[in-house]
N, C-alpha and C positions, 0 to 999 in steps of 0.2 A: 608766710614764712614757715618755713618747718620747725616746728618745737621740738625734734629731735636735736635739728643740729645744734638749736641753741643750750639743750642741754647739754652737747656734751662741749661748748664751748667753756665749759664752768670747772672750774677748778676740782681735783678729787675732793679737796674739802668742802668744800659748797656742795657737792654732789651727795658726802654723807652726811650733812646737816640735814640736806632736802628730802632724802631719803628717810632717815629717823623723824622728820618732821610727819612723813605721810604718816608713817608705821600709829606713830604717835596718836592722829589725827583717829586712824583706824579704830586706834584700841579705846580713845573717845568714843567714838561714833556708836561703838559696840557696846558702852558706858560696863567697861573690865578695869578695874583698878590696875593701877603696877602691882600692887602685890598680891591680885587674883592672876595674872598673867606670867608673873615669876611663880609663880605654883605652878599653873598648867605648864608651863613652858622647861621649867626646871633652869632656868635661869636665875641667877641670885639677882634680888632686886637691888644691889649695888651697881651690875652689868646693865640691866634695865636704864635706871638712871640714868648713868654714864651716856650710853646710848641715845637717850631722849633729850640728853641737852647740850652735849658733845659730836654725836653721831659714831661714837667708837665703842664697836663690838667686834667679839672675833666670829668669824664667816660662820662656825656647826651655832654660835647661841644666837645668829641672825636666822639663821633657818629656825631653830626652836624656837624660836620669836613667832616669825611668819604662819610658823606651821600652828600653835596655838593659836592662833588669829585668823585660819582655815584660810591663807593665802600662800597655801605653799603649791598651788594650781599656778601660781603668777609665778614662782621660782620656778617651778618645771620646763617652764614654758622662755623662760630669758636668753635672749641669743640665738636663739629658734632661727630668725628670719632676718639674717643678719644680709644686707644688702652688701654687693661688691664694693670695692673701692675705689677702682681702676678695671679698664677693659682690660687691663693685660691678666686680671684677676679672673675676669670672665673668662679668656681665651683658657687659663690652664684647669677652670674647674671644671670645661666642656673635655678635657685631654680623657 
């Protein structure tokens, strides 16, 4: 089964839980405090939080997120290789 489609079978909000869940997971991994990360980041560690146990940030302090967390190679790169949806989709991108 493809784990894409089941992603995006998930609701927006399930989407940004799971999303803040990785981020989260990341800034673990890298063993960065929230509030060594709301430094690098310039994100107030109020938004932080919110984020990590909500999934709601606005889109420029998700990038300053990512981007202290030296994953803003994985934002670059999103939507890149966006598969068609329909042949008829195929037909007019060949146009």
């Amino acid at each position: 089964m493809n784990t894409t489609f089941n992603f995006l079978k998930k609701t927006p909000v399930e989407m940004q839980v799971q999303i803040a869940g990785r981020m989260r997971a990341v800034r673990r991994k890298r063993k960065i405090s929230q509030e060594k990360l709301s430094q690098l980041s310039g994100v107030s560690l109020g938004s932080l939080k919110r984020f990590e146990q909500k999934g709601e940030i606005a889109l420029l302090s998700f990038i300053k997120l990512a981007t202290a967390l030296g994953l803003d190679n994985e934002l670059e790169h999103l939507f890149e290789d966006v598969p068609p949806l329909s042949i008829e989709e195929v037909i007019r991108g060949q146009g």
